[in-house]
VEXNUMAR-802835 format. One line per field, with one value per residue (C-alpha): residue number from 1; residue in three letters; y, z, x. Coordinates in steps of 0.001 Angstrom, whole numbers, plus 500000, padded with zeros to 6 digits. Layout:
REM residues N
i: [NUM/...]
aa: [ALA/...]
v: [Y/...]
w: [Z/...]
u: [X/...]
This chain:
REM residues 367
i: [1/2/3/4/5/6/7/8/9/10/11/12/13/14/15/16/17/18/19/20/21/22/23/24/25/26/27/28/29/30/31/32/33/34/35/36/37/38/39/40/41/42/43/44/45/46/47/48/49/50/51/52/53/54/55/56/57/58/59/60/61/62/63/64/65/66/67/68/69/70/71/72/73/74/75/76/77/78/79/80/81/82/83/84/85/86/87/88/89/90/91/92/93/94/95/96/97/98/99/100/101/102/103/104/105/106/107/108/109/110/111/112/113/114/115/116/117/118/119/120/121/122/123/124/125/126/127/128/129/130/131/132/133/134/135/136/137/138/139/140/141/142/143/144/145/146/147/148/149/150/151/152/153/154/155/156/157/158/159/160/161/162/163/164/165/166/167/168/169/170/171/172/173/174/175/176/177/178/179/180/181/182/183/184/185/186/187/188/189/190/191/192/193/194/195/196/197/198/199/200/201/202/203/204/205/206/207/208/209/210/211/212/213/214/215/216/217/218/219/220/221/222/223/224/225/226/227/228/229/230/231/232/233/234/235/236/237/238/239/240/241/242/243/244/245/246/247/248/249/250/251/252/253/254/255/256/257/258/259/260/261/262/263/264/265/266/267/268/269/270/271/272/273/274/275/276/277/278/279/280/281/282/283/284/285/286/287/288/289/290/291/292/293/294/295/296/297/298/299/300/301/302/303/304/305/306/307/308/309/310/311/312/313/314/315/316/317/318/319/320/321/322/323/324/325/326/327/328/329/330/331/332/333/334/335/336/337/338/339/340/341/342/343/344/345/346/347/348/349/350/351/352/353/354/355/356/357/358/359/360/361/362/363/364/365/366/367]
aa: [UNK/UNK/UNK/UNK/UNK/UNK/UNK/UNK/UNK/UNK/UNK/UNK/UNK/UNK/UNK/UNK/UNK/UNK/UNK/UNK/UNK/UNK/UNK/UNK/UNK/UNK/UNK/UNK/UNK/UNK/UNK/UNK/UNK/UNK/UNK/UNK/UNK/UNK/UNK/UNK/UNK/UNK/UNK/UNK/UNK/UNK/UNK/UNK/UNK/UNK/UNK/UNK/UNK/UNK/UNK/UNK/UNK/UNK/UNK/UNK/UNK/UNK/UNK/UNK/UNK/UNK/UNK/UNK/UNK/UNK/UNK/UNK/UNK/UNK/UNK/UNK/UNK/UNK/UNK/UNK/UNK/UNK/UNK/UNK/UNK/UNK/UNK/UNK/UNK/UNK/UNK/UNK/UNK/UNK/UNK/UNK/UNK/UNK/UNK/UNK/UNK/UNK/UNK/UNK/UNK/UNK/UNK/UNK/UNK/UNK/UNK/UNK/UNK/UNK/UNK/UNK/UNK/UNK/UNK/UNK/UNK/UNK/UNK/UNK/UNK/UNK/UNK/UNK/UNK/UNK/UNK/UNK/UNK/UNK/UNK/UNK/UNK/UNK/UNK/UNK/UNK/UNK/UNK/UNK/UNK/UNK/UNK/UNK/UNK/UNK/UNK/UNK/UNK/UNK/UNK/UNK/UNK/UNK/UNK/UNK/UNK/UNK/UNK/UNK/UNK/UNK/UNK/UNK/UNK/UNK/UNK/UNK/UNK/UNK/UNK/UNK/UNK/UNK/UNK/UNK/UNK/UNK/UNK/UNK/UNK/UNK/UNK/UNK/UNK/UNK/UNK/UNK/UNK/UNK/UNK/UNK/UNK/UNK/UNK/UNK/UNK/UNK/UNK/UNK/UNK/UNK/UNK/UNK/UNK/UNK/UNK/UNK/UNK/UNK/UNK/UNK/UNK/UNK/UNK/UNK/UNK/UNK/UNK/UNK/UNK/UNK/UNK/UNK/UNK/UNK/UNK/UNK/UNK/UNK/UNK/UNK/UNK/UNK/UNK/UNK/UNK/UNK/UNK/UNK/UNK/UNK/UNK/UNK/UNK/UNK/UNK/UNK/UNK/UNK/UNK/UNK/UNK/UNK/UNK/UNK/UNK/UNK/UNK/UNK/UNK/UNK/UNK/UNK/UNK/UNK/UNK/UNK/UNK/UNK/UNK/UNK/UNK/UNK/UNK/UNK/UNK/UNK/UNK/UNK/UNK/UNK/UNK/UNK/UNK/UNK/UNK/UNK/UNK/UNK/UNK/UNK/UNK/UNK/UNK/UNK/UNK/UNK/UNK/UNK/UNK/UNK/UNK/UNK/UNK/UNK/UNK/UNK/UNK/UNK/UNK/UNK/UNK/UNK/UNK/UNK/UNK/UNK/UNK/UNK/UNK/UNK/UNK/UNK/UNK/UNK/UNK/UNK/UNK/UNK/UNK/UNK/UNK/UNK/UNK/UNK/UNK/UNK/UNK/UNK/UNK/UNK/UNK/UNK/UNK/UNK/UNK/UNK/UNK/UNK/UNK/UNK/UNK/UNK/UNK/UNK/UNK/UNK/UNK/UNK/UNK/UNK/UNK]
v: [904306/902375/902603/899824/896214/894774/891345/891492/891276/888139/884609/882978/880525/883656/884684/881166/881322/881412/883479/881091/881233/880758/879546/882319/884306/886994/888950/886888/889593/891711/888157/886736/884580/882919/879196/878978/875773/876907/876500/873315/875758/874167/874838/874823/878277/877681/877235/880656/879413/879628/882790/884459/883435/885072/888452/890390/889715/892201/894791/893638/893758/896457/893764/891144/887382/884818/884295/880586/879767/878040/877424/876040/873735/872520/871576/870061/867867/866897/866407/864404/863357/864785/865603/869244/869948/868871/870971/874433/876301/878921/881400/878796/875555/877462/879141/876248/874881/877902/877687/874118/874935/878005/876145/872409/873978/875632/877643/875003/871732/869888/869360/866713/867755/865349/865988/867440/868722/871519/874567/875747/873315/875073/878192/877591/875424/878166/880758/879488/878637/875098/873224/871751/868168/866730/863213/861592/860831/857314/857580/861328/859314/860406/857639/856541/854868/857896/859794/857458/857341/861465/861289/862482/863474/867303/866280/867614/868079/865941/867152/864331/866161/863135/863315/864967/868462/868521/865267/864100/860325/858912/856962/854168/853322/850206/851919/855134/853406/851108/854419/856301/853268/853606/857298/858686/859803/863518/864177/865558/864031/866470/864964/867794/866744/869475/866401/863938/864777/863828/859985/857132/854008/852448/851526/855603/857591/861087/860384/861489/857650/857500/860611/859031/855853/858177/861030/862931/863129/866548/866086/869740/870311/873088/874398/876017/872891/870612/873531/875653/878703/879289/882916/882978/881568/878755/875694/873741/871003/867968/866645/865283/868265/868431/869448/871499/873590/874580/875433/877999/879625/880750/881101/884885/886236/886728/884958/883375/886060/886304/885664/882596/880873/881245/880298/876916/875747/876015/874153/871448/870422/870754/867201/867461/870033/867438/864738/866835/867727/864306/862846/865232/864865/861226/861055/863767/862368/858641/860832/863112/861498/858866/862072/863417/860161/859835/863250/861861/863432/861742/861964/860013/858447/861268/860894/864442/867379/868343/865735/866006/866154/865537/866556/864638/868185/865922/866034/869139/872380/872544/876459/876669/874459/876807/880005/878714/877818/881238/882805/881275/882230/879086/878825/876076/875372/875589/873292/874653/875997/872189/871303/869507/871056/869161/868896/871014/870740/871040/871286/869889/872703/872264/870344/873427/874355/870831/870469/873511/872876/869471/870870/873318/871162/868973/872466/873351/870703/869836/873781]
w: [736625/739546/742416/744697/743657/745578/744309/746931/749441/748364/748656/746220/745105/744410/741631/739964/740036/736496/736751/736911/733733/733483/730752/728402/728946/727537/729155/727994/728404/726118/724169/724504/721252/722347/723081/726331/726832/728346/732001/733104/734338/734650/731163/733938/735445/739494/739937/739488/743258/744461/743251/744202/747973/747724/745780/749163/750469/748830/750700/754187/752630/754974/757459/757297/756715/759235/759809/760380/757462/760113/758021/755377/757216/758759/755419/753617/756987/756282/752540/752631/756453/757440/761293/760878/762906/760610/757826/756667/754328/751606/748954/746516/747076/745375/748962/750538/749226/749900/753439/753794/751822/754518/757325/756785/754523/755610/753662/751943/752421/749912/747741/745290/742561/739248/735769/734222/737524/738270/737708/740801/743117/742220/742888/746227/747122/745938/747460/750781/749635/748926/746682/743922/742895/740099/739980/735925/735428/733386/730202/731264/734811/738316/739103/742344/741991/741008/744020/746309/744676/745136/748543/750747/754433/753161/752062/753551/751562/748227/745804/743699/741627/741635/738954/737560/736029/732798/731652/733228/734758/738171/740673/742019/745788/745772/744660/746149/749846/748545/748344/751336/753489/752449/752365/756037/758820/758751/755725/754357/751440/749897/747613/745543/744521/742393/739991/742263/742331/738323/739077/739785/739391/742570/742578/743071/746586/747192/750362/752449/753694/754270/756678/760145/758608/757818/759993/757657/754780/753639/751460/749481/746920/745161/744425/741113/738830/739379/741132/739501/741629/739681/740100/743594/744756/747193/747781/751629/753098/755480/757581/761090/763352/764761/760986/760579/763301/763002/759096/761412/762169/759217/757320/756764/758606/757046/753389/752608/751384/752782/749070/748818/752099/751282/747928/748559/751264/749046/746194/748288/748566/745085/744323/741272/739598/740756/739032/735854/735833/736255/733477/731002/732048/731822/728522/727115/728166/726832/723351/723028/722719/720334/717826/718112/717272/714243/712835/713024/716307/719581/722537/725545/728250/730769/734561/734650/732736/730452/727571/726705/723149/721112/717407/715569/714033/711276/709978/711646/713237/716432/716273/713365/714820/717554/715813/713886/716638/717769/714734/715329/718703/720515/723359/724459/726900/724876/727106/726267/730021/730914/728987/726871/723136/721328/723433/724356/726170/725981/728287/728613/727961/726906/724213/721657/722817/721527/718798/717346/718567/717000/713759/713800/714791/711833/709471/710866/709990/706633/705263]
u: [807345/806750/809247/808335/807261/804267/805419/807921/805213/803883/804174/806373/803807/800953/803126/802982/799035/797484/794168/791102/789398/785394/783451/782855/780445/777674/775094/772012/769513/771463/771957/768846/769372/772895/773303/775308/776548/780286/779828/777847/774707/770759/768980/765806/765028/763596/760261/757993/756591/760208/760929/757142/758384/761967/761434/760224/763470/765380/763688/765365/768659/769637/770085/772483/771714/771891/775242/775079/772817/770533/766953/769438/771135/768161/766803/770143/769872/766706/766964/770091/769853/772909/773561/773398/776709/778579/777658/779346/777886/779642/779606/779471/781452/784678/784346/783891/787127/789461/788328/789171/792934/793359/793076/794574/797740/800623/803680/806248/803207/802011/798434/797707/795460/794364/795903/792791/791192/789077/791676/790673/792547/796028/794251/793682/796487/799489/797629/797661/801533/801782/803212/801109/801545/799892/798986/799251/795273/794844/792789/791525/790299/791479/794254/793638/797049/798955/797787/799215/802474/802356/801892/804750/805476/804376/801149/798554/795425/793990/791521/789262/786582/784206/782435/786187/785566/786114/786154/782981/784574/784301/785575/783197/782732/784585/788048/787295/787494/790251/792322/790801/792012/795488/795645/797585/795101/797014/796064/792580/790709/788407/785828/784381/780462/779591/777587/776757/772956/773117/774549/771899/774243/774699/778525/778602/778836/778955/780819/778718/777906/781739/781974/781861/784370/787039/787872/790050/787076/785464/782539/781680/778500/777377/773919/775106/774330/771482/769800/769816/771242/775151/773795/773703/776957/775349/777698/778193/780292/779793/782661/783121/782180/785940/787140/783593/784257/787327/786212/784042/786830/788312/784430/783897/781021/777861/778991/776041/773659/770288/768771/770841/770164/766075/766015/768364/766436/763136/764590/765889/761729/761162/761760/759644/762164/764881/763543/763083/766694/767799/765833/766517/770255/770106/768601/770818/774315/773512/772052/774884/778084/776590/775505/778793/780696/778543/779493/783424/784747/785089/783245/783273/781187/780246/778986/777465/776191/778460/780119/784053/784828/788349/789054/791435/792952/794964/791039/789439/790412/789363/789978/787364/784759/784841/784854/781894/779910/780859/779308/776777/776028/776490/779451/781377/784091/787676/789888/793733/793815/793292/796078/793501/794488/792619/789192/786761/783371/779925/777195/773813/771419/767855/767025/766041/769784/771204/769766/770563/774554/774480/773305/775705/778953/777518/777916/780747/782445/781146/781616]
């Protein structure tokens, strides 16, 4: 038996984290014949060019990367003409994030997640030792409202996934500045753009157009979806270059692996690939829903590339649906750890891959 407890050494608030839990997960080469569509990933492999222009590189991994991810930055300012001082870039935006909770949280402060947020946000937030307060969401939306009435003289950080992870809604410019204007100047606003490359309407912003309007706005994105790099861990952030560099501070040296770095700033020019993704997004997330509706369950309106699905368990069992789909090899994202029982979710893979998982939803529910 143990005779000392390291709990004792911890914050209070580590021992109320819940373990993030990923998508599940199987080694496709092993599994070459499963449908994964658990974790929002690109059904689009990078371009063979891309990749015939990175492979060398694992040869000079004896030497460490560029520590300030300088040809990358370069081109995300370019791409997205961003001043490039005011970008920070990560081990994937989940990086990113925990940076930005070390440094703008203290012990016994406050952070305002979403009801139905990215599970991550808690993560974060208890282990730098804050509080976490959740804000009621309004018809599985971020309430802009119900943040507000959170807010307290403790607050000092809120999270808006925006699209929201899992449910796939958004908030539109016009409300998203109506609450940034009301929100206190002491206290950071992070807006987490892990599916903003997917959105064309034009009530939408990123945020990054809001940067230099409000000084207390951090913009992150991600190069795991639309790009097609989740294996690489690539994700940045754009702020004000007061909140930037102290974001320098805490950033770990060297955590953007050489690979990384190269291959993200070559994908950033392949618009062609970018428009690809788009498109076949777009046509998938207006086809989806409307299939899945037909066969009796409910799905909903989605603003990125995954679609949120509900079964009425008074007519089906969620639990078999799933297991079924299991059987027969295809994966989807089981929401209970959102406090979503009755959902679950389902991204948008190729379309071999969605056809063959609306076939089998439609047998699992008719056997």
């Amino acid at each position: 038996m143990p005779d000392f407890s390291f709990e004792n050494l911890i914050k209070p608030s580590i021992s109320k984290i819940e373990k993030y839990i990923p998508g599940e997960s199987l080694d496709l080469n092993k599994n070459p014949k499963v449908v994964k569509l658990s974790s929002n990933e690109s059904p689009f492999a990078i371009p063979k060019k891309v990749y015939n222009k990175t492979q060398k590189l694992i040869l000079s991994s004896n030497f460490y990367p560029d520590g300030d991810s300088n040809d990358l930055k370069e081109q995300l300012s370019k791409t997205f003409k961003l001043n490039y001082k005011n970008i920070v870039c990560g081990n994937g935006s989940d990086d990113i994030l925990s940076i930005i909770a070390q440094t703008f949280s203290k012990e016994g402060s406050e952070v305002i997640c979403s009801e139905y947020g990215f599970t991550y946000y808690p993560i974060i937030a208890k282990a730098a030792g804050c509080k976490v307060v959740t804000a009621k969401s309004q018809d599985l939306k971020v309430s802009c409202d119900n943040m507000l009435k959170c807010i307290t003289k403790r607050t000092r950080i809120i999270f808006i996934a925006n699209p929201n992870n899992p449910t796939g809604t958004i908030i539109f410019k016009d409300e998203l500045e109506r609450f940034l204007k009301k929100v206190p100047k002491n206290i950071i606003v992070v807006l987490d753009g892990a599916y903003s490359e997917f959105i064309t309407d034009k009530k939408y912003t990123d945020g990054i157009d809001l940067i230099n309007k409000y000084q207390n706005l951090i913009v992150t994105r991600t190069f795991s979806k639309i790009f097609a790099l989740a294996g690489l861990r690539l994700g940045w952030g754009y702020s004000n270059q007061r909140i930037i560099n102290l974001l320098e501070k805490i950033r770990g040296p060297f955590n953007v692996n050489k690979l990384a770095q190269s291959v993200g700033t070559l994908m950033l020019k392949e618009k062609k690939f970018l428009q690809r993704s788009i498109s076949h997004n777009d046509r998938w997330r207006k086809i989806l829903p409307n299939k899945i509706n037909q066969l009796g369950l409910k799905s909903y309106e989605t603003f990125a590339n995954f679609v949120l699905i509900k079964v009425d368990q008074k007519k089906n069992s969620k639990k078999k649906i799933l297991a079924f789909l299991k059987k027969k090899k295809i994966i989807v994202r089981d929401l209970n750890n959102y406090g979503l029982n009755d959902f679950f979710r389902v991204s948008i893979g190729s379309s071999k891959d969605l056809k063959k998982f609306l076939t089998e939803l439609k047998n699992s529910i008719t056997v």
